[in-house]
C-alpha positions in Angstrom: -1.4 25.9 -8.6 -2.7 22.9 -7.0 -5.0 20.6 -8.4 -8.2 19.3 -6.9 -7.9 15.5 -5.3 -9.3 13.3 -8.1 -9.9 10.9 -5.0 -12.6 13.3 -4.3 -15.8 12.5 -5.7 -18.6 15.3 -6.3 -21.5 14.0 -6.1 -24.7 15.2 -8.0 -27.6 14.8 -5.6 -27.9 18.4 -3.6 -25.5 20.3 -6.7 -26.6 23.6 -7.4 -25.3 26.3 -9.4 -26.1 30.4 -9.0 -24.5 34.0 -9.1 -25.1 37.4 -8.7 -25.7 39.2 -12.8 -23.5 42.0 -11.5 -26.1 44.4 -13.1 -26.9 47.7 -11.8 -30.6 48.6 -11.7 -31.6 52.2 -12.0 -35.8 52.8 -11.6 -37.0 55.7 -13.5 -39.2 58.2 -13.1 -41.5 57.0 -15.8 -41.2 54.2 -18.2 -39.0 50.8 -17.8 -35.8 50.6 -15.4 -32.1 51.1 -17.2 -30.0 48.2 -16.3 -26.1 48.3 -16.9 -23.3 45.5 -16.0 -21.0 46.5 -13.1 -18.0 43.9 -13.7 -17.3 41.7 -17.2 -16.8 38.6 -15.1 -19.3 37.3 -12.5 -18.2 35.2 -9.0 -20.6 31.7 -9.9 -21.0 29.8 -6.8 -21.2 25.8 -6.9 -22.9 24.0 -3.8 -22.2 20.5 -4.1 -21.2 17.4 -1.9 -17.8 15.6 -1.9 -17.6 11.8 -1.2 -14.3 10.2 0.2 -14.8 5.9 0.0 -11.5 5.7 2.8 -10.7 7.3 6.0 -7.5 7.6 4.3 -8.8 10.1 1.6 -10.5 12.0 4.2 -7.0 12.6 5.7 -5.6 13.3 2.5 -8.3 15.6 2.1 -7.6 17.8 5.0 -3.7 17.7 4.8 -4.4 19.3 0.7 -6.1 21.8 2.6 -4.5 23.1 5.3 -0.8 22.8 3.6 -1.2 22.9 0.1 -4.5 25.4 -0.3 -3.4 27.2 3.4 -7.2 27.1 3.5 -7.9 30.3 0.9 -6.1 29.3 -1.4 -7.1 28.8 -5.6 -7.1 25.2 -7.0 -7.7 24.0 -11.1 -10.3 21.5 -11.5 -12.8 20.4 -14.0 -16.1 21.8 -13.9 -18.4 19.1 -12.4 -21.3 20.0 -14.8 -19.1 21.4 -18.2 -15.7 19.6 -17.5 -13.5 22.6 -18.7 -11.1 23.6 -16.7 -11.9 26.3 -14.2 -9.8 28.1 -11.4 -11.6 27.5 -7.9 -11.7 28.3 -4.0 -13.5 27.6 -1.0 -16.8 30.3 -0.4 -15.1 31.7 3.0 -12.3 29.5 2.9 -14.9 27.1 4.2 -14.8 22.7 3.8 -18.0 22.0 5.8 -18.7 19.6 7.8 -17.3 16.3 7.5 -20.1 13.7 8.3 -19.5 9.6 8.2 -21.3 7.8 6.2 -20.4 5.1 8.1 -18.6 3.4 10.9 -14.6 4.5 11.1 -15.5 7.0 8.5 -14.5 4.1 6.0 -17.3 6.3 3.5 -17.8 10.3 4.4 -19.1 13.7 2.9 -18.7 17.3 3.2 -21.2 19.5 2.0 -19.2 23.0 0.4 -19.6 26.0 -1.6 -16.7 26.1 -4.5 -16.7 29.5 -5.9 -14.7 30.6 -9.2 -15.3 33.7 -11.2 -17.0 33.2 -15.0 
């Protein structure tokens, strides 16, 4: 399984971290709701930047992507918040947008969704 690049750099401003409980909610007649879980394991969903500091890496980047990954494809990586090793994909199969942080894209970011299941 592929690893992800360690050329690029998540970045911490904008991260965010959420998932849906995977609990089934049953209102009652009278009295409190009955919950129950619907799945053991639960699809957590990280938003978080990537910064690549050469056009180079940017290319690298995209060639991991398309040929290694064939876009839907599951990569190992280290948790950006925990650091134990998770197994990871694209939300969608989605990179985002790559935006230059300046000229030649010498510096650039995507903003992404990295999904794995917990």
């Amino acid at each position: 399984m592929p690893n992800f690049p360690a050329y690029a750099e998540i970045l911490f401003a904008g991260y965010s971290e959420s998932f849906d409980p995977s609990v089934l909610r049953t209102d009652m007649e009278r009295g409190v709701p009955k919950q129950r879980l619907l799945n053991t394991q639960v699809l957590v969903k990280v938003q978080a930047s990537i910064l690549f500091r050469s056009a180079a890496d940017v290319e690298a980047f995209e060639d991991w992507y398309f040929n290694d990954l064939q876009r839907i494809g599951w990569f190992d990586m280290a948790h950006p918040r925990t650091d134990q090793p998770i197994k990871a994909r694209f939300e969608n199969g989605s990179i985002g947008a790559l935006v230059p942080l300046n000229t030649l894209f010498r510096v650039a970011r995507r903003d992404l969704v990295l999904e794995y299941l917990r």
